[in-house]
mmCIF file as gemmi writes it, N, C-alpha and C atoms, coordinates in Angstrom:
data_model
loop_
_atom_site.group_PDB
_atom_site.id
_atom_site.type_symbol
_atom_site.label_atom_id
_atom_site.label_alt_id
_atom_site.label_comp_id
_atom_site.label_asym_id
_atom_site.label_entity_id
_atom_site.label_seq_id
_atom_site.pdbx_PDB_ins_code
_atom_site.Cartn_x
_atom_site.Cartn_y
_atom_site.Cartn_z
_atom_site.occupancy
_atom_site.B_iso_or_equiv
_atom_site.pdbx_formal_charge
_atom_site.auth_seq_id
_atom_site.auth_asym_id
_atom_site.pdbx_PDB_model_num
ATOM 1 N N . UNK Axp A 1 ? 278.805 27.744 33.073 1 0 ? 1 A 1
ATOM 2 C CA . UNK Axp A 1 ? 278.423 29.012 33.663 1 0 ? 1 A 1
ATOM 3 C C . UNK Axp A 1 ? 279.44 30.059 33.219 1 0 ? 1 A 1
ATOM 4 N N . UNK Axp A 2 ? 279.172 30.96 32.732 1 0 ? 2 A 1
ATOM 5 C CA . UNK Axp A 2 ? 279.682 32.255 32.257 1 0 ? 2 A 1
ATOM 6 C C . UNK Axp A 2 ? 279.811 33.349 33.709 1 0 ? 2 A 1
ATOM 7 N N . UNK Axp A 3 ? 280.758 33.84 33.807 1 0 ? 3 A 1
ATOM 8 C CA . UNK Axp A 3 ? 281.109 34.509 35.042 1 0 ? 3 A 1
ATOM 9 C C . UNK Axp A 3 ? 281.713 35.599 34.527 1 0 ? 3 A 1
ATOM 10 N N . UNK Axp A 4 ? 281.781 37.075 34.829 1 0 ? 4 A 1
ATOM 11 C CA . UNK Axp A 4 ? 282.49 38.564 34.785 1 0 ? 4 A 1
ATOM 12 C C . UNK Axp A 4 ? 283.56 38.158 35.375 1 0 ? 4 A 1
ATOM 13 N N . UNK Axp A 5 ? 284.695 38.756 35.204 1 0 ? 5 A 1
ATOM 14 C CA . UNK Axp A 5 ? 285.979 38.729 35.849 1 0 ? 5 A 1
ATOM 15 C C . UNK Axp A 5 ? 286.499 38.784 36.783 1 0 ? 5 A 1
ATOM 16 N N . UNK Axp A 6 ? 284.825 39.988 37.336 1 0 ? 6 A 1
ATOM 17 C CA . UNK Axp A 6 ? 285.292 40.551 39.217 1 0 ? 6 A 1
ATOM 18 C C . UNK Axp A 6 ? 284.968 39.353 39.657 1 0 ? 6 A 1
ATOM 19 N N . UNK Axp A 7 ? 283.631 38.636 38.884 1 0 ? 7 A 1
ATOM 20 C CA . UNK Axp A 7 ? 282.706 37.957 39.942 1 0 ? 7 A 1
ATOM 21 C C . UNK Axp A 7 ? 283.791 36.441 40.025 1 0 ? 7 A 1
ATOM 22 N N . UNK Axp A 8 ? 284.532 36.052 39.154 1 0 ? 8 A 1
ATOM 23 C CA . UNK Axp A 8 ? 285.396 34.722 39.183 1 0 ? 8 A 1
ATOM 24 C C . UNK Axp A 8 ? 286.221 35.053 40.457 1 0 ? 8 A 1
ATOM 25 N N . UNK Axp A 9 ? 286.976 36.19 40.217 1 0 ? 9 A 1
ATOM 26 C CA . UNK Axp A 9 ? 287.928 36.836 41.201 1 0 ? 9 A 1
ATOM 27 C C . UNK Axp A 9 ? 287.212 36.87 42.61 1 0 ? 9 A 1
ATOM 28 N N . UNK Axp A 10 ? 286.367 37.542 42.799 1 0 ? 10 A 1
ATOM 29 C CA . UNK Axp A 10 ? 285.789 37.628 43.898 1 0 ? 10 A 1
ATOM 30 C C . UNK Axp A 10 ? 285.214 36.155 44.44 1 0 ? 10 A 1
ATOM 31 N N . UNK Axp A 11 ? 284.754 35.618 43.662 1 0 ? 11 A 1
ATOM 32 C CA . UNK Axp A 11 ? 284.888 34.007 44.273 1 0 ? 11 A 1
ATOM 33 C C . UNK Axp A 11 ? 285.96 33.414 44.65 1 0 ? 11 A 1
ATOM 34 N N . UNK Axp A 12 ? 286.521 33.358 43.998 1 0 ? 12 A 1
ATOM 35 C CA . UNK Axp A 12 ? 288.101 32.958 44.137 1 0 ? 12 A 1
ATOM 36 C C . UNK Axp A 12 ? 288.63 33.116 45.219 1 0 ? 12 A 1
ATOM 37 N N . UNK Axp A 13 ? 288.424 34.126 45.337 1 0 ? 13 A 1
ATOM 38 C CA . UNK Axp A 13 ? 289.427 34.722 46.319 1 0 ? 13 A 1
ATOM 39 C C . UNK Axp A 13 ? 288.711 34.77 48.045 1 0 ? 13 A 1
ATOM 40 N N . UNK Axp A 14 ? 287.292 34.247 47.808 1 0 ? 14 A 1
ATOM 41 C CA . UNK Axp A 14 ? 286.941 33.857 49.228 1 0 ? 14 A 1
ATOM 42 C C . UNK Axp A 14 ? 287.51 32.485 49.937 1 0 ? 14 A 1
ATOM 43 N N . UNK Axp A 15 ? 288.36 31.682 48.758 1 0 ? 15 A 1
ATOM 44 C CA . UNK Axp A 15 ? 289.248 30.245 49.405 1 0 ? 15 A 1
ATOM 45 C C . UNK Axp A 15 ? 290.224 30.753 50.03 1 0 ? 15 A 1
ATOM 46 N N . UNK Axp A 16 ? 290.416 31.975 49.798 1 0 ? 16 A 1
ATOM 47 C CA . UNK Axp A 16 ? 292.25 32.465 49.958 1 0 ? 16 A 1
ATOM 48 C C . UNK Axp A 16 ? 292.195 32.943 51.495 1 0 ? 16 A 1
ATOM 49 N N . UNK Axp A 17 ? 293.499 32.553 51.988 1 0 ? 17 A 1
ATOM 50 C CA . UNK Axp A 17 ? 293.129 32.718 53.719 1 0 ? 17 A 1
ATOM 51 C C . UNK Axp A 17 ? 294.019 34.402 53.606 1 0 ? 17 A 1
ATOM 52 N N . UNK Axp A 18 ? 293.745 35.155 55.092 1 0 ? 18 A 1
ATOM 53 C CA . UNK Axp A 18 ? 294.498 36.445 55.182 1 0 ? 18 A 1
ATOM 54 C C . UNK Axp A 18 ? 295.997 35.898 55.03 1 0 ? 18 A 1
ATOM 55 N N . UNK Axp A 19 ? 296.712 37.095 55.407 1 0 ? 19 A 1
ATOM 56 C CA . UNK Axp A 19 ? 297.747 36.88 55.309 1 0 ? 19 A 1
ATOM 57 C C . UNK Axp A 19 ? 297.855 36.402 56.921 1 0 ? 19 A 1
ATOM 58 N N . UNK Axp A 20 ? 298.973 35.524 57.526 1 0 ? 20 A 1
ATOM 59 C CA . UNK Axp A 20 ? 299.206 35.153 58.818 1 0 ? 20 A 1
ATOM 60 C C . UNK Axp A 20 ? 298.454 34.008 58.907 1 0 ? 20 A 1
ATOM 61 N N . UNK Axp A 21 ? 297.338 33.681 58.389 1 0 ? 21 A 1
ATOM 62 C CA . UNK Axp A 21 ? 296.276 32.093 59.105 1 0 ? 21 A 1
ATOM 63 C C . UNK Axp A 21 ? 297.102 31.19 58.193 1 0 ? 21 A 1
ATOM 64 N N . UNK Axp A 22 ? 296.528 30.129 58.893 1 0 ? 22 A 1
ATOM 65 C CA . UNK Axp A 22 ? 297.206 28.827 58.482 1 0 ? 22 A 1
ATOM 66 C C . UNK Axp A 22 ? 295.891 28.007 58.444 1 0 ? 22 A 1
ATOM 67 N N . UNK Axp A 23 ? 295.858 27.255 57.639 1 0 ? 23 A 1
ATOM 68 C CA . UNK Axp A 23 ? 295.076 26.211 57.488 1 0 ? 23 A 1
ATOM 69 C C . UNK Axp A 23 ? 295.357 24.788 58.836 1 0 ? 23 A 1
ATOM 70 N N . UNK Axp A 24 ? 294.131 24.63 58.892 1 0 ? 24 A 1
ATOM 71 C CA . UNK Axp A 24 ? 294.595 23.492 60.473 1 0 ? 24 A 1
ATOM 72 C C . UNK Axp A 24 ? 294.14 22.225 60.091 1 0 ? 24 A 1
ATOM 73 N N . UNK Axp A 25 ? 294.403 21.339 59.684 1 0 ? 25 A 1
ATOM 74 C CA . UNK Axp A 25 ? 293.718 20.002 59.627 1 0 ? 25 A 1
ATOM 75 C C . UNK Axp A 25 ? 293.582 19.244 60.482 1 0 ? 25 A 1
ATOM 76 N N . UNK Axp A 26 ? 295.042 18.977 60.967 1 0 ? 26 A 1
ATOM 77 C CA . UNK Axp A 26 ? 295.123 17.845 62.181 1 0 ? 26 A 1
ATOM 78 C C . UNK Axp A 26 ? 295.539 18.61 63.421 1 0 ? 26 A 1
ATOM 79 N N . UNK Axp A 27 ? 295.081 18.737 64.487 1 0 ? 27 A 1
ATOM 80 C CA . UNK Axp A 27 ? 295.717 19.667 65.557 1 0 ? 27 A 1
ATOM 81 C C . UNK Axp A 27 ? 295.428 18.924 67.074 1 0 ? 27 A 1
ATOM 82 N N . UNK Axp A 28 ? 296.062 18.812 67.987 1 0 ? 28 A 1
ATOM 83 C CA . UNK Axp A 28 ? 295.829 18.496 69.213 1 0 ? 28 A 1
ATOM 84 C C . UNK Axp A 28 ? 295.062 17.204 69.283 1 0 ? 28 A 1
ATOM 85 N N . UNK Axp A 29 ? 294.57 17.28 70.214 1 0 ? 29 A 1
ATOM 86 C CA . UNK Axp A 29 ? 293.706 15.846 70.071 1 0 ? 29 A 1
ATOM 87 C C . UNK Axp A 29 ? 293.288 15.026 68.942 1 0 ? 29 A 1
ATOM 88 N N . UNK Axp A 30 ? 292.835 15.865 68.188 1 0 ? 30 A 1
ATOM 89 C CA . UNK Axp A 30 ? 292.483 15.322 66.742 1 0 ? 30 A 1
ATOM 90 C C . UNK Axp A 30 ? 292.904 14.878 65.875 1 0 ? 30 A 1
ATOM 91 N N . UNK Axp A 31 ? 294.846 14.817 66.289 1 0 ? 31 A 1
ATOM 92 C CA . UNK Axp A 31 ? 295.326 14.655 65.233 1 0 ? 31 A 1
ATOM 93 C C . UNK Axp A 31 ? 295.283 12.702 65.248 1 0 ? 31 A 1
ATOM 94 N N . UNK Axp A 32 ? 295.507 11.741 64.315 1 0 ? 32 A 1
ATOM 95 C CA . UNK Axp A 32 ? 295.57 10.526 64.314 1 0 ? 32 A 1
ATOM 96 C C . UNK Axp A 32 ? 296.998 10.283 64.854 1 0 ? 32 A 1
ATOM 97 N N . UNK Axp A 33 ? 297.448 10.769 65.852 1 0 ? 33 A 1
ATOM 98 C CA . UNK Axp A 33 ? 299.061 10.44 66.44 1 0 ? 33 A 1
ATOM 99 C C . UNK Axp A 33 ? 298.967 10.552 67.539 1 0 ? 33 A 1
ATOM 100 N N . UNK Axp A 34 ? 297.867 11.553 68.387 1 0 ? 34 A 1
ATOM 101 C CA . UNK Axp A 34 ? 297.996 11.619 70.014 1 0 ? 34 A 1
ATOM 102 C C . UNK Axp A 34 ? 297.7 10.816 69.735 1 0 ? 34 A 1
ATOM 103 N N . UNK Axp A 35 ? 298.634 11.102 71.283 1 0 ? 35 A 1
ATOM 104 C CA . UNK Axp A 35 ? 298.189 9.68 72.458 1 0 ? 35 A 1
ATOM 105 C C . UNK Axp A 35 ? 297.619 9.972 73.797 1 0 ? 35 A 1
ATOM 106 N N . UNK Axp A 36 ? 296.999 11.227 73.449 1 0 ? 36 A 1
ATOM 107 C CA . UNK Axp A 36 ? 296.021 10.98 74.582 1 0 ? 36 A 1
ATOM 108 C C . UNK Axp A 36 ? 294.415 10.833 74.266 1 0 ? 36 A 1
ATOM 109 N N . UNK Axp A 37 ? 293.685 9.453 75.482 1 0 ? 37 A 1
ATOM 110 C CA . UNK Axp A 37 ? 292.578 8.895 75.024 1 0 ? 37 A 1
ATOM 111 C C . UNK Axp A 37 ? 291.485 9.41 75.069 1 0 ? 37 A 1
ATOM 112 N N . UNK Axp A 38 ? 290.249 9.312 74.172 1 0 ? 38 A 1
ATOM 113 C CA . UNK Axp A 38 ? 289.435 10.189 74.303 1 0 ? 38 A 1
ATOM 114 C C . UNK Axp A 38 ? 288.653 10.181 75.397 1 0 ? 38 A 1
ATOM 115 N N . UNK Axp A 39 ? 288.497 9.254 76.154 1 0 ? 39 A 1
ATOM 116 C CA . UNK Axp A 39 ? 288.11 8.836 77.417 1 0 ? 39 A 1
ATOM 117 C C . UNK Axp A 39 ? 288.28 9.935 78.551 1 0 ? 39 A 1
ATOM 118 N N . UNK Axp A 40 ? 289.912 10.659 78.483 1 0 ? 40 A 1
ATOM 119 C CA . UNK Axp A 40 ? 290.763 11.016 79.281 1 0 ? 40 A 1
ATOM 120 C C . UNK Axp A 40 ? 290.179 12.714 78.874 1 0 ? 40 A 1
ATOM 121 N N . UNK Axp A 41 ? 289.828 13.084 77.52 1 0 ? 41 A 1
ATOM 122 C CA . UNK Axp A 41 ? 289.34 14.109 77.032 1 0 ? 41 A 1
ATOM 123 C C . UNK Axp A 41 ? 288.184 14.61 77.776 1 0 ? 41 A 1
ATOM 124 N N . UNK Axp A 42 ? 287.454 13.327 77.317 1 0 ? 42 A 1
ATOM 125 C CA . UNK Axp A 42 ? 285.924 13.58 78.209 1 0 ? 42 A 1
ATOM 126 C C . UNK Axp A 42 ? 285.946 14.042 79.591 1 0 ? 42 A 1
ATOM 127 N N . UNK Axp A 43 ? 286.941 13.522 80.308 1 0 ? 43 A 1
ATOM 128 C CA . UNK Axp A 43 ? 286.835 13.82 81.736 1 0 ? 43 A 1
ATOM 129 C C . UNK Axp A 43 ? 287.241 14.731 82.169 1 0 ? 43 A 1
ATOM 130 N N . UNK Axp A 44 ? 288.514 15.457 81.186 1 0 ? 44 A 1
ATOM 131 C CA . UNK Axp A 44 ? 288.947 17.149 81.381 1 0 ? 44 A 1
ATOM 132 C C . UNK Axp A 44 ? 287.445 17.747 80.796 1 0 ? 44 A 1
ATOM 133 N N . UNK Axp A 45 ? 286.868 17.679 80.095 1 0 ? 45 A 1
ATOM 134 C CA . UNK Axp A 45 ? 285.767 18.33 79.789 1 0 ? 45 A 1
ATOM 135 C C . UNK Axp A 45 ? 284.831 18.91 80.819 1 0 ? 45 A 1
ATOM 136 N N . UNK Axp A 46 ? 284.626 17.242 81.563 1 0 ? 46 A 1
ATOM 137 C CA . UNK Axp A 46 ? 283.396 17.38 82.375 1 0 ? 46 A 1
ATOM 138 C C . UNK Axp A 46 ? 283.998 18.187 83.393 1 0 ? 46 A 1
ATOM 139 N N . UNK Axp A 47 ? 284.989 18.006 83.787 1 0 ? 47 A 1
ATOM 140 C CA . UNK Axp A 47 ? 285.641 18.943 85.117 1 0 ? 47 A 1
ATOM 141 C C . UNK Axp A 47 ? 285.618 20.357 84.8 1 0 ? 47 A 1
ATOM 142 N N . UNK Axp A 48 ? 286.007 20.703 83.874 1 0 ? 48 A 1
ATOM 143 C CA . UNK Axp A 48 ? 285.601 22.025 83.351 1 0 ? 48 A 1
ATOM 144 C C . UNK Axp A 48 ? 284.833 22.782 83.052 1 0 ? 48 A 1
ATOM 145 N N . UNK Axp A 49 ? 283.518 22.103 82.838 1 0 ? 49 A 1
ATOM 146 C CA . UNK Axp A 49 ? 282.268 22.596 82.473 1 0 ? 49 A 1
ATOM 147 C C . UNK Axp A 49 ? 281.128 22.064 83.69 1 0 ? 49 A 1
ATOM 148 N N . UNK Axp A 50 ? 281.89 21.504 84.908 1 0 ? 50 A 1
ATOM 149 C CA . UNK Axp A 50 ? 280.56 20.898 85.803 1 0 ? 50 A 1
ATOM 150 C C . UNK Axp A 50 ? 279.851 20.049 85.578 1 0 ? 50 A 1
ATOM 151 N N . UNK Axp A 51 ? 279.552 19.399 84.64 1 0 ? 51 A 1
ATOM 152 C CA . UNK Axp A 51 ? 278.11 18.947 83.564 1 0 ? 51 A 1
ATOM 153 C C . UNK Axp A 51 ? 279.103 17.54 83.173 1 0 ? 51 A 1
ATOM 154 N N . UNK Axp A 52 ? 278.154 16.391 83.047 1 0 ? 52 A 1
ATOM 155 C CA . UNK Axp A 52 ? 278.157 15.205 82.307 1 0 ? 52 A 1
ATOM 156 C C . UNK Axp A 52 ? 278.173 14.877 80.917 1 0 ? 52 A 1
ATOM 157 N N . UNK Axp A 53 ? 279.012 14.696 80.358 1 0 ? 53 A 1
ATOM 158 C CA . UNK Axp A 53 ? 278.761 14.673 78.745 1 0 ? 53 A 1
ATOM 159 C C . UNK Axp A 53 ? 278.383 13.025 78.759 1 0 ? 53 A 1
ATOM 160 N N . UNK Axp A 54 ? 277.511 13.144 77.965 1 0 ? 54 A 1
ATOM 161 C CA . UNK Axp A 54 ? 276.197 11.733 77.723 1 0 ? 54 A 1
ATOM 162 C C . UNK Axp A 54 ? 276.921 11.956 76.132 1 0 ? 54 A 1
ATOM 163 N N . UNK Axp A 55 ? 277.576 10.654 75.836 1 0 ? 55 A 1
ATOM 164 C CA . UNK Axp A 55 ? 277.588 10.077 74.514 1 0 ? 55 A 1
ATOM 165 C C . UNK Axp A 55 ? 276.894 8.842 74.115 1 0 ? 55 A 1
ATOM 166 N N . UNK Axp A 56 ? 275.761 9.17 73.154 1 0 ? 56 A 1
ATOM 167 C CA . UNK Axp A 56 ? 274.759 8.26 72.721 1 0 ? 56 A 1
ATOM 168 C C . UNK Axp A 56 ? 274.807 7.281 72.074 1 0 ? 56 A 1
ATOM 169 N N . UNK Axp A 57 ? 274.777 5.842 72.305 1 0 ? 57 A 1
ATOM 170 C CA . UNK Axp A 57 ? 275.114 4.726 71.332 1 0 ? 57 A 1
ATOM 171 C C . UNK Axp A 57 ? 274.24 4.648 69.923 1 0 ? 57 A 1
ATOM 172 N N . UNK Axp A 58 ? 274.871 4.426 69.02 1 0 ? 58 A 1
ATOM 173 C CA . UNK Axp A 58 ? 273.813 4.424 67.932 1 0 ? 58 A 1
ATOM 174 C C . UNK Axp A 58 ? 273.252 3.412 68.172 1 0 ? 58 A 1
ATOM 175 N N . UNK Axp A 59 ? 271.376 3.439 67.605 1 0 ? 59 A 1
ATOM 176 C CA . UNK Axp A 59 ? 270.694 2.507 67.629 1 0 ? 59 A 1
ATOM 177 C C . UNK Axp A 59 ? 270.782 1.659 66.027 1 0 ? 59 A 1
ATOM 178 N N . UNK Axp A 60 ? 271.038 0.478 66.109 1 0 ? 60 A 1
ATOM 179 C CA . UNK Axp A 60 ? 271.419 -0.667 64.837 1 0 ? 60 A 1
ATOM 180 C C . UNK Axp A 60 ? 270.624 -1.428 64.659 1 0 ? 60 A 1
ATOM 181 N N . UNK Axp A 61 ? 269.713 -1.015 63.701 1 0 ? 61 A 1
ATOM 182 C CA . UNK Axp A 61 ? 268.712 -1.983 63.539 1 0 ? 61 A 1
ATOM 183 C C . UNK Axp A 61 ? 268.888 -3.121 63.077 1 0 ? 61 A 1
ATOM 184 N N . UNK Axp A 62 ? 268.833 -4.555 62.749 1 0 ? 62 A 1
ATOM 185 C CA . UNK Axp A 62 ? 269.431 -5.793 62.09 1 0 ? 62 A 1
ATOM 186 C C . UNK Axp A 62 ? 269.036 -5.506 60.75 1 0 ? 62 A 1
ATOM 187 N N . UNK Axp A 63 ? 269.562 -5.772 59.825 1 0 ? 63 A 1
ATOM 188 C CA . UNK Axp A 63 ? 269.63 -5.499 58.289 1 0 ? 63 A 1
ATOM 189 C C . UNK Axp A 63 ? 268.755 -6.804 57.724 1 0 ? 63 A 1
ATOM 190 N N . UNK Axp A 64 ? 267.74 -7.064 57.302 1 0 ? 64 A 1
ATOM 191 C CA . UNK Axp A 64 ? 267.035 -8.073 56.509 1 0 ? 64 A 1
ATOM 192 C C . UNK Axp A 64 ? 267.647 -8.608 55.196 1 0 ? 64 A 1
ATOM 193 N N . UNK Axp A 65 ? 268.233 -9.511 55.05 1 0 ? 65 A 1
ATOM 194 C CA . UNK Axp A 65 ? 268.829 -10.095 54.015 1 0 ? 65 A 1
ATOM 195 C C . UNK Axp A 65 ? 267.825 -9.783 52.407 1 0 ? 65 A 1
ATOM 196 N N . UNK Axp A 66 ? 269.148 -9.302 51.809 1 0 ? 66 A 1
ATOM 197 C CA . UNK Axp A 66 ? 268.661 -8.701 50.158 1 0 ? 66 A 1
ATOM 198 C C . UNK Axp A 66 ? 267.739 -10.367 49.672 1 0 ? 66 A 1
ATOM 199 N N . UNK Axp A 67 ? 266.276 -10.011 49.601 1 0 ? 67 A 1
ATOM 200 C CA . UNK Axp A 67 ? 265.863 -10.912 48.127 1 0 ? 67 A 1
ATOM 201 C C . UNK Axp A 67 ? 265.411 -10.672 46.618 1 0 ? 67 A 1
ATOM 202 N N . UNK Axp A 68 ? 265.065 -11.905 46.039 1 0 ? 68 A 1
ATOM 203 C CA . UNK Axp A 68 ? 265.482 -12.154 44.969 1 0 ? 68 A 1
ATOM 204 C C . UNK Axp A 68 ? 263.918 -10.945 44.414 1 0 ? 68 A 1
ATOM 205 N N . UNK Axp A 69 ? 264.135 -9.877 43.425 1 0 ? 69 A 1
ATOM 206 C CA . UNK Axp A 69 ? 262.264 -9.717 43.045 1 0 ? 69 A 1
ATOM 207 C C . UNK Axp A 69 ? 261.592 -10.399 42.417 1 0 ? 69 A 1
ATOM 208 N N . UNK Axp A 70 ? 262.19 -11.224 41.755 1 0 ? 70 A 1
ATOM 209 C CA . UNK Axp A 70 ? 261.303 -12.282 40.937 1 0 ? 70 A 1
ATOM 210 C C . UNK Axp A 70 ? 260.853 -13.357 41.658 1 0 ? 70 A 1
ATOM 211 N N . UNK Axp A 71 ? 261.717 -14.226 42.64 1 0 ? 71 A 1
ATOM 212 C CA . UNK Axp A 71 ? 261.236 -15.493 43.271 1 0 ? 71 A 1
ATOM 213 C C . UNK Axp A 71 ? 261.255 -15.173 44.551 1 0 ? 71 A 1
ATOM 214 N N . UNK Axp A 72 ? 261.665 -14.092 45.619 1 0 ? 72 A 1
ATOM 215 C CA . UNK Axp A 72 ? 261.975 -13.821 46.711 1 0 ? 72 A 1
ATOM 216 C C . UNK Axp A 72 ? 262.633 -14.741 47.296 1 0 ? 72 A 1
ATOM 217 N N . UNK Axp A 73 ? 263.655 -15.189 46.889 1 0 ? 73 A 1
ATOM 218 C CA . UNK Axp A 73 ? 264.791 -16.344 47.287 1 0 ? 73 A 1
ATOM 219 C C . UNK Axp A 73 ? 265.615 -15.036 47.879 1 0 ? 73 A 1
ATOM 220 N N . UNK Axp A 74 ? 266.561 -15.975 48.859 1 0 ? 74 A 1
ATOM 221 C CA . UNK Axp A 74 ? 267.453 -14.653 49.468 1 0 ? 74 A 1
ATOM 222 C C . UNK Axp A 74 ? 268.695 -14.555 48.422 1 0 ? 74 A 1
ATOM 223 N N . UNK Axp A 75 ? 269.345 -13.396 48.183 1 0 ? 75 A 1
ATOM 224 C CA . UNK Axp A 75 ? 270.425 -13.667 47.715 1 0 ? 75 A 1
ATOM 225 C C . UNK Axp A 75 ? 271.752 -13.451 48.227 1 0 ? 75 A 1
ATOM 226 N N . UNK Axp A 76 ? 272.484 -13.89 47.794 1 0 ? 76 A 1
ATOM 227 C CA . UNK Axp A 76 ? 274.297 -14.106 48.464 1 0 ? 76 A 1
ATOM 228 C C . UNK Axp A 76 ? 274.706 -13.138 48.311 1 0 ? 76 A 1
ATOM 229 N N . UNK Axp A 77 ? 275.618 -12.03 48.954 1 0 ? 77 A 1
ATOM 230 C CA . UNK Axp A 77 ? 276.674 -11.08 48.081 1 0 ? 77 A 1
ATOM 231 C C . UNK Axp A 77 ? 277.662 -11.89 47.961 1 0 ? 77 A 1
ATOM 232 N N . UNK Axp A 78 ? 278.443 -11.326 46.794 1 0 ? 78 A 1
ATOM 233 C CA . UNK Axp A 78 ? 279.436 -12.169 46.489 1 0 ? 78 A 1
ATOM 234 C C . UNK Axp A 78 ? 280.683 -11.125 46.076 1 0 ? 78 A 1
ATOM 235 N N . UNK Axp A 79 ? 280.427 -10.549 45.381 1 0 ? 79 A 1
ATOM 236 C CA . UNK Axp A 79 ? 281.782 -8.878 45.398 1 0 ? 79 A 1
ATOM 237 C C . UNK Axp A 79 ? 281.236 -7.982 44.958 1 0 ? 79 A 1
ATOM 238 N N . UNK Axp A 80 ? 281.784 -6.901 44.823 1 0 ? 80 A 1
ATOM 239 C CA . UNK Axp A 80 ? 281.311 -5.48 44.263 1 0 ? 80 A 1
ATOM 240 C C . UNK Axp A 80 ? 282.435 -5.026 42.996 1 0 ? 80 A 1
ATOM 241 N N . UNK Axp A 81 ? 282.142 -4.602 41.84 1 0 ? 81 A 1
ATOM 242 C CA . UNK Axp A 81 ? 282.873 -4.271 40.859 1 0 ? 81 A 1
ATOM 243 C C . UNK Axp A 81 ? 282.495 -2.788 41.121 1 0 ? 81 A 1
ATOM 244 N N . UNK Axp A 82 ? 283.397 -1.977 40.85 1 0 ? 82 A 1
ATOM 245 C CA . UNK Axp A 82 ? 283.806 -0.887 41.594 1 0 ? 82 A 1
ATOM 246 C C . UNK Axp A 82 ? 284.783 -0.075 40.22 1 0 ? 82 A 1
ATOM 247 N N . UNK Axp A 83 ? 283.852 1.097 39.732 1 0 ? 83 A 1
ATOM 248 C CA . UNK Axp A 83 ? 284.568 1.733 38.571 1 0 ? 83 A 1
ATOM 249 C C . UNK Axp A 83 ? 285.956 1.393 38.096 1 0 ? 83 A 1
ATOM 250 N N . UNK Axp A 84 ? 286.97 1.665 39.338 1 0 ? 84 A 1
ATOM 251 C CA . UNK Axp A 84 ? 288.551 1.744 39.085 1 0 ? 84 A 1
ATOM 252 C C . UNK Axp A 84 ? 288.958 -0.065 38.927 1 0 ? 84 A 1
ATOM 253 N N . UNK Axp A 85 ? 288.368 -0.721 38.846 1 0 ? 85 A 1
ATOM 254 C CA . UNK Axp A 85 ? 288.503 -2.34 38.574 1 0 ? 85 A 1
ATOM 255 C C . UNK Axp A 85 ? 287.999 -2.472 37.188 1 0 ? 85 A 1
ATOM 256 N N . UNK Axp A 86 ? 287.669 -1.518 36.256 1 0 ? 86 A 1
ATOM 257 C CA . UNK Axp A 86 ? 286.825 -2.003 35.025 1 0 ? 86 A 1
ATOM 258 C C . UNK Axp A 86 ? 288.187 -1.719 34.335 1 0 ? 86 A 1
ATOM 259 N N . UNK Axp A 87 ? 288.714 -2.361 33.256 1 0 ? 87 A 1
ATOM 260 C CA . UNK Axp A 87 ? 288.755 -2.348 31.925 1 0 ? 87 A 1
ATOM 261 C C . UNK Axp A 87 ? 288.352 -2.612 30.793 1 0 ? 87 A 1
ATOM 262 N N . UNK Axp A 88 ? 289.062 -1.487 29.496 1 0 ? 88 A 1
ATOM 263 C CA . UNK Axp A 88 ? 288.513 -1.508 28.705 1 0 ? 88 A 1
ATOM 264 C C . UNK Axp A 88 ? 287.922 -2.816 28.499 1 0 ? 88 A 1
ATOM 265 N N . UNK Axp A 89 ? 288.534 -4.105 28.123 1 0 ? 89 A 1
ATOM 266 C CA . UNK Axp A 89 ? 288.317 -4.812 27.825 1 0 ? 89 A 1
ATOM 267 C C . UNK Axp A 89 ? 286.798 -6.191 28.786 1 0 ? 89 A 1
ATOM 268 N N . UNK Axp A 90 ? 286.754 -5.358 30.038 1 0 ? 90 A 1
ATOM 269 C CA . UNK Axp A 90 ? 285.437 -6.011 30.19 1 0 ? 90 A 1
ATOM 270 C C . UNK Axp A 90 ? 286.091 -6.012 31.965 1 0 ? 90 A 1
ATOM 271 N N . UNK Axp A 91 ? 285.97 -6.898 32.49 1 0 ? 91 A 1
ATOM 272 C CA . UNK Axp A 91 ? 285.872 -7.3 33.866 1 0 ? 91 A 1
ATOM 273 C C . UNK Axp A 91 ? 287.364 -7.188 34.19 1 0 ? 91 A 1
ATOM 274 N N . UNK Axp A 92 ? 288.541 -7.135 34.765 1 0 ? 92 A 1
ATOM 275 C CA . UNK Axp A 92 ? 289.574 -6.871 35.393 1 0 ? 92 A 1
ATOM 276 C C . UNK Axp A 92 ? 290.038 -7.686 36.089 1 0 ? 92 A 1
């Protein structure tokens, strides 16, 4: 893609934060280090807002074992070869 100079710039420059913000990744609860439980979250919530927060279990359907298309035999997994395991030279 061929782009004008403003238009690179002007893209560009919509990643760029003002001056003063900070980027937030991990903050408060969210971060993977509290230690406080989410359990304990939920219940400051509900006190605060009056209202019940309903968290929904996912529904898991049982997975039907992979078969074969030629003989419909079931088949085994056995590993996954995975790009960063290849070398040049063949299998790793």
């Amino acid at each position: 893609m061929n782009l004008d100079v403003m238009e690179f710039l002007r893209r560009f420059l919509q990643h760029v934060l003002p001056t003063g913000f900070m980027k937030v990744r991990y903050y408060g609860f969210l971060n993977p280090c509290s230690s406080v439980p989410l359990d304990k979250i939920r219940t400051l919530i509900e006190m605060a807002c009056g209202s019940e927060i309903v968290c929904r279990e996912p529904k898991l359907e049982p997975v039907s074992p992979a078969t074969c298309p030629h003989c419909g035999g079931k088949l085994k997994y056995m590993y996954s070869v995975l790009p960063f395991m290849m070398t040049p030279k063949g299998f790793g």
